[in-house]
C-alpha positions as CSV (number, residue, x, y, z in Angstrom):
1,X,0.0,0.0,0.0
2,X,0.9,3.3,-0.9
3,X,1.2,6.3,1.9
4,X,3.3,8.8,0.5
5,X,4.0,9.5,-3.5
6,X,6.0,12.2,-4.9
7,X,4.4,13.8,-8.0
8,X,6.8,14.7,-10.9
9,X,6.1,18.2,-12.9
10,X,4.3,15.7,-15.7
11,X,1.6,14.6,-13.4
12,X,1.0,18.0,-12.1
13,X,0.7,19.5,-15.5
14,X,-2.7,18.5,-16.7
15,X,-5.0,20.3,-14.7
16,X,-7.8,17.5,-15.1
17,X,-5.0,14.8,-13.5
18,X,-3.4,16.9,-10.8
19,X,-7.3,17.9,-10.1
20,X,-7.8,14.2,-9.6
21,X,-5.1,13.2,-8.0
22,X,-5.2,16.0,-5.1
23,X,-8.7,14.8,-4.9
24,X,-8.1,11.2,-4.2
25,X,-4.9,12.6,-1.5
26,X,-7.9,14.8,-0.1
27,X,-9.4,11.8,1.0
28,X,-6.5,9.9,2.2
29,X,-6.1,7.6,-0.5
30,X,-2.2,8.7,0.0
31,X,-0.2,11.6,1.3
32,X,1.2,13.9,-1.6
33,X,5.0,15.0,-1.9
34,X,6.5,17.6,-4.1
35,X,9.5,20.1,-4.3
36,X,9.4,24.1,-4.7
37,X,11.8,22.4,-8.1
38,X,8.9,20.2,-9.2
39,X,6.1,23.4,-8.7
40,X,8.7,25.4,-10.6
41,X,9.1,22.8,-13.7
42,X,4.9,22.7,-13.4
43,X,4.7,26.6,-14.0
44,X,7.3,26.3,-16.6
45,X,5.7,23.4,-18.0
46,X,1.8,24.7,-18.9
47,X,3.8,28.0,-19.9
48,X,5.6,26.5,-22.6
49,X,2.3,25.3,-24.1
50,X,-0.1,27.5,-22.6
51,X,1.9,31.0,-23.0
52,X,-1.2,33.0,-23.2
53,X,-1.9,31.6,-19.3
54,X,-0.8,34.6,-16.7
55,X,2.0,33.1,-14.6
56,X,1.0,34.6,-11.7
57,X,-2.4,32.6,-12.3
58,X,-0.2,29.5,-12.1
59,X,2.0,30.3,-9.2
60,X,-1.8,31.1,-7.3
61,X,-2.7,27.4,-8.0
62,X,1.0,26.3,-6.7
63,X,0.7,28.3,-3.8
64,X,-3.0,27.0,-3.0
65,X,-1.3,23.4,-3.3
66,X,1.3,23.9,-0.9
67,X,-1.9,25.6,1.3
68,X,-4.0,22.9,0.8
69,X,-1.4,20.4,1.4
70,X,1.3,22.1,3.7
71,X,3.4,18.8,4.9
72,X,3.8,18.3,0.6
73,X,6.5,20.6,-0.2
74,X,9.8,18.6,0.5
75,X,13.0,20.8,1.1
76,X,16.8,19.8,2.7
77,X,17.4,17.4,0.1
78,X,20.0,18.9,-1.7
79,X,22.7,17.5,-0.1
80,X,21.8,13.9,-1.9
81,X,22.4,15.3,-5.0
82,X,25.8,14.7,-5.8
83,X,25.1,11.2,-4.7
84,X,23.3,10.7,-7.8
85,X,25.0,12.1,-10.8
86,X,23.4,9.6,-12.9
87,X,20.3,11.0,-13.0
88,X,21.0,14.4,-14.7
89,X,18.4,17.3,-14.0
90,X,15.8,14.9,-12.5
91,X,18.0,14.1,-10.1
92,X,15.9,16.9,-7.6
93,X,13.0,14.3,-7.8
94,X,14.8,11.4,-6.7
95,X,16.8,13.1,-4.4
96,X,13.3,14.3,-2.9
97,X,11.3,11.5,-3.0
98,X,14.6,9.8,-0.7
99,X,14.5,12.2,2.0
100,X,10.9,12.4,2.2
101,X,11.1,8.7,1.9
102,X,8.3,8.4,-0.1
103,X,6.6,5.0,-1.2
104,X,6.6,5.6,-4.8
105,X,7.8,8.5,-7.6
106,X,4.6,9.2,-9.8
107,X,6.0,10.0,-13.3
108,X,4.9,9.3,-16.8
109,X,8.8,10.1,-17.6
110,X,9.6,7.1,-16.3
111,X,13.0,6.8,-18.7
112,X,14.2,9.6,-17.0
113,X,14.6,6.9,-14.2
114,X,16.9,4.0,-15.7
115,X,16.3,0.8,-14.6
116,X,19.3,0.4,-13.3
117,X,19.1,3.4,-11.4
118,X,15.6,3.5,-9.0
119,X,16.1,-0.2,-7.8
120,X,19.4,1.3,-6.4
121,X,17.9,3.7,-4.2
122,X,15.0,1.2,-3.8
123,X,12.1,3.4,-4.6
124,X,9.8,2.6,-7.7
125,X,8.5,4.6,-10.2
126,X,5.1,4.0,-11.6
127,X,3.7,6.2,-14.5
128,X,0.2,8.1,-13.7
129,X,-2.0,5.7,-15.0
130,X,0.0,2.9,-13.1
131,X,-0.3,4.5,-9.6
132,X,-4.4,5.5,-10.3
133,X,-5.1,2.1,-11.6
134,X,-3.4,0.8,-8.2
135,X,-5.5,3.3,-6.7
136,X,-8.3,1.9,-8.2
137,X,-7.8,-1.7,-7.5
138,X,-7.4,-0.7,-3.3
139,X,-10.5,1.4,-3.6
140,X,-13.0,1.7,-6.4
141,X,-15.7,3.1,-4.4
142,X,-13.5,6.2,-3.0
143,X,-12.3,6.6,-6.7
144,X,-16.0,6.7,-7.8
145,X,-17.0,9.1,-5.1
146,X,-14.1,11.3,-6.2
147,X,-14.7,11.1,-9.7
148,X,-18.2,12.3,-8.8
149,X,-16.8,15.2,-6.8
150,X,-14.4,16.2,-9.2
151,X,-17.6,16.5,-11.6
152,X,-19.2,18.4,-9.4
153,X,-16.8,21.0,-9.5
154,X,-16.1,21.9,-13.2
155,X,-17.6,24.7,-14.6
156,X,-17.5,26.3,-18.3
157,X,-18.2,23.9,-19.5
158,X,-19.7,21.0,-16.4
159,X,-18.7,17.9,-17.1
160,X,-21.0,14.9,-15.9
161,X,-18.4,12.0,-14.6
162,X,-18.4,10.0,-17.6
163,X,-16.9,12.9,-19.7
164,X,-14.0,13.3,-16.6
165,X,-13.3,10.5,-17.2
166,X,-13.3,10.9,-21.2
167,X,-10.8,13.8,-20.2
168,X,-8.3,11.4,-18.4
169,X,-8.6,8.8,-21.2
170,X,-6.1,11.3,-23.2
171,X,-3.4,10.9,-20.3
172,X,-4.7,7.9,-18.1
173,X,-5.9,5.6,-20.9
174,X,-5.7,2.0,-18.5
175,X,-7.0,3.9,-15.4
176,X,-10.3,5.9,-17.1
177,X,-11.1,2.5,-19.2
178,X,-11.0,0.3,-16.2
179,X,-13.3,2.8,-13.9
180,X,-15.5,3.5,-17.2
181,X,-16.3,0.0,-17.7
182,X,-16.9,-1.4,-14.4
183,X,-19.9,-1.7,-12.0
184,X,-19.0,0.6,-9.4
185,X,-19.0,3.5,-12.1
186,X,-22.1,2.1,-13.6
187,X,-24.0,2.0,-10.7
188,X,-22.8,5.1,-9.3
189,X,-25.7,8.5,-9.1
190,X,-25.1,10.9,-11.3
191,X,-22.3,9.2,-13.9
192,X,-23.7,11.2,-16.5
């Protein structure tokens, strides 16, 4: 079982999955983890491909995650990076996810963490749609009831829960297919 997983820049970038995934850490499905790095790379991230988006905008929504989540933000691991050349410019997530000594790293760059490298410090990596279909699979009627609560909240347009999860077909394929087509969602009020 999960407790704590530290979410990379690329799972924080899609509004719909970060929007989800704080959700389901909302209701203690697992305790969130990030770096002042990570929410930096996050900004710089929707700018590059949203540049009309005002950045202040964007560094409101980091500073309401840190708010909303004030144990997340990990800092004092900077000493563990020269212990892990290897690893390049993502060595900041690995070196955060030690010292927080988080379960899991949440990535869908997972070739940014070789193999050969993650077993080493003994910490896996699981892709977005990996860690939400284990999510799934521990508790489909809190992913449901989340799903259902992030639907209640869009706006311009609403989306009923079965378009949500439409949405996160485009970056959690396994995880919105499986919830989609099973009896929990089908039976759920409201799926829309």
């Amino acid at each position: 079982m999960v407790h704590s997983a530290l979410l990379d820049a690329n799972v924080l970038h899609p509004q719909i999955l970060c929007d989800l995934l704080l959700r389901l850490a909302e209701h203690d499905a697992f305790r969130p983890l990030w770096s002042a790095e990570i929410l930096e790379e996050t900004v710089e991230s929707i700018r590059r491909r949203r540049p009309d988006l005002d950045p202040e905008r964007l560094r409101r929504r980091m500073a309401a995650m840190n708010e909303a989540f004030p144990d997340a933000c990990v800092s004092g691991f900077e000493h563990l990076l020269p212990t892990m050349p290897e690893m390049g410019k993502d060595a900041h997530v690995l070196a955060a996810a030690l010292f927080a000594e988080a379960d899991v790293i949440v990535s869908d760059n997972v070739r940014d963490f070789p193999p050969h490298v993650a077993p080493q410090f003994e910490i896996p990596v699981q892709t977005a749609d990996q860690f939400l279909v284990a999510q799934w699979q521990l508790h489909p009627l809190r992913v449901v009831a989340v799903i259902a609560e992030q639907s209640a909240g869009t706006r311009r347009p609403h989306l009923h829960p079965a378009q949500v999860l439409e949405a996160l077909r485009r970056v959690v394929p396994a995880f919105a297919g499986l919830v989609s087509g099973s009896e929990e969602f089908r039976g759920s009020p409201g799926r829309g």
